[in-house]
ZAVO-793464 format. One record per atom (N, C-alpha, C): x, y, z. Coordinates in steps of 0.02 Angstrom, whole numbers, plus 50000, padded with zeros to 5 digits. Layout:
XYZ/...
//
This chain:
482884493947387/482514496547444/482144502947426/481644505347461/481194510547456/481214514947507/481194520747486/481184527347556/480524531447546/480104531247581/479604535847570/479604542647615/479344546347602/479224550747656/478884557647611/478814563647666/478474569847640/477564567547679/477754564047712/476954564647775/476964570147803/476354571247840/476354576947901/475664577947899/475574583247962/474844586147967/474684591447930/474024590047881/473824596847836/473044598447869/472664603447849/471974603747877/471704602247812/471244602347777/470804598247751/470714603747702/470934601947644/470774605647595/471534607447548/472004607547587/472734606847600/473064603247539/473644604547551/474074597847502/474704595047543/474824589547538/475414588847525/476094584247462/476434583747473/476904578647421/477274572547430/476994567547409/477614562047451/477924559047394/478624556547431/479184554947381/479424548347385/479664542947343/479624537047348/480444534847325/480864535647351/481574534147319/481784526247310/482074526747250/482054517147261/482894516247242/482884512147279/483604510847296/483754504547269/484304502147218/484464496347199/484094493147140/483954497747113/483444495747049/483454502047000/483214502246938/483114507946880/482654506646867/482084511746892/481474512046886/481114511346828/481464513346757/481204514246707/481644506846655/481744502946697/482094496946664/481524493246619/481634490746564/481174488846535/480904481346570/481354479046601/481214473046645/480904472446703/480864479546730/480574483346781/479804483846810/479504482946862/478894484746875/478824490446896/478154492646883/477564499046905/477584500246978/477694504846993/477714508647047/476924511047082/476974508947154/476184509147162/476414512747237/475514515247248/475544518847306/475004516447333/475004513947417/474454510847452/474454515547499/473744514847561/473724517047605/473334513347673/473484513547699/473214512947760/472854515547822/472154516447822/472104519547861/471864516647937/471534519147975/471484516148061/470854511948058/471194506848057/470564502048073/470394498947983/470764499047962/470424497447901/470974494147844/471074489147811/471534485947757/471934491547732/472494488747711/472864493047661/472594491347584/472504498847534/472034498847490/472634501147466/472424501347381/472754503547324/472684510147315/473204517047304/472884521447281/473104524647222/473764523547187/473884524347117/474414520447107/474584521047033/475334517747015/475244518946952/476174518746931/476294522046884/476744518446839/476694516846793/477484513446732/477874519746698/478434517446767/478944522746750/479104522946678/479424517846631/479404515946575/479144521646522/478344519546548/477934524246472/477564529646516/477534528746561/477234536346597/476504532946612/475934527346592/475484524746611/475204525646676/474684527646709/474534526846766/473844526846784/473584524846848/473024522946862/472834525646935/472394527646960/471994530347027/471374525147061/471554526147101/470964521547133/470294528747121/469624526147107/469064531447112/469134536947182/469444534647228/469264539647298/469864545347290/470504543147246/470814548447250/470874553047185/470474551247127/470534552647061/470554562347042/470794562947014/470584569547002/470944575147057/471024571447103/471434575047169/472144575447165/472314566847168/473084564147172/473294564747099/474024566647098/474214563247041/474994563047052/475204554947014/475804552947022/476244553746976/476954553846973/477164555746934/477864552546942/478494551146911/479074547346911/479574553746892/480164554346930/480764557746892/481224551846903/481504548246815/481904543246830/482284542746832/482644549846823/483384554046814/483634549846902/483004551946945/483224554047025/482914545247060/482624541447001/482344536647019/481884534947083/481514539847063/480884543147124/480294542947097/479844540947147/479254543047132/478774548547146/478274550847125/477964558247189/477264554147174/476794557747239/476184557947250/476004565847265/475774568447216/475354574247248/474784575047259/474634576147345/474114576847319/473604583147357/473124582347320/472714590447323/472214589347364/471684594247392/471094595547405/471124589447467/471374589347508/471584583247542/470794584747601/470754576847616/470044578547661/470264572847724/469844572847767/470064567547825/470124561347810/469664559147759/469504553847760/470284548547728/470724555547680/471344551147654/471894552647714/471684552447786/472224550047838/472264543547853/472924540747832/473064534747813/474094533547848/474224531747847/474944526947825/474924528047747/475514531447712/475574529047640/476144524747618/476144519647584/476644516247568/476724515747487/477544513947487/477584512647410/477824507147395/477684502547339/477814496247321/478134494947259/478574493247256/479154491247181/479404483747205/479394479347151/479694473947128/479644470847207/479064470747238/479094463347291/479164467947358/479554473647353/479644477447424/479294484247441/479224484447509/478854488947496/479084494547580/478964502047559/479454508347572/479324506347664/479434507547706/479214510147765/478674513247790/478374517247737/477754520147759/477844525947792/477284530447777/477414538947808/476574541147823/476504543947862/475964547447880/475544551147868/475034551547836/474714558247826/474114559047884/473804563047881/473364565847938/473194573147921/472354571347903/472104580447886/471704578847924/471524584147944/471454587347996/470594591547951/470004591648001/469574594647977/469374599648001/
//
């Protein structure tokens, strides 16, 4: 299972951090899949916005969050993070996280302009 959270309201320009705990799995198992982060926002599909191979440290950004977000794994705590920076309205969304087929509950963000 997956726990996400670390949503909330920032104003635009802001940061915040979200955390992805995975429960019942070892993230960095060599048998293991990549850890991803989607979002959702109002009115609109859930989109891809990074992921990461806990494994070798590999990771990838969708273009809208590049340079801003960045993800990162502690596999000690078998977590994931999203940080992210310079936050603008447009990434108010639902964020979710996805490992091996399941995927977290989802947490909130909302900036505020």
């Amino acid at each position: 299972q997956l726990q996400a959270s670390g949503g909330g309201l920032v104003q635009a320009g802001g940061s915040l951090r979200l955390s992805c705990a995975v429960f019942g799995f070892t993230i960095d198992d060599v048998d293991n899949d990549a850890i991803a982060w989607f979002r959702r926002a109002p009115g609109k599909e859930r989109g891809g916005v990074s992921v990461i191979a806990p494994r070798d440290g590999g990771t990838h950004y969708a273009d809208a969050v590049r340079g801003r977000f960045t993800i990162s794994s502690d596999n000690a705590k078998n977590t994931v993070y999203l940080q992210m920076n310079s936050l603008k309205p447009e990434d108010t969304a639902v964020y979710y996280c996805l490992y091996g087929g399941y995927w977290g509950q989802g947490t909130q963000v909302t900036v505020s302009s």
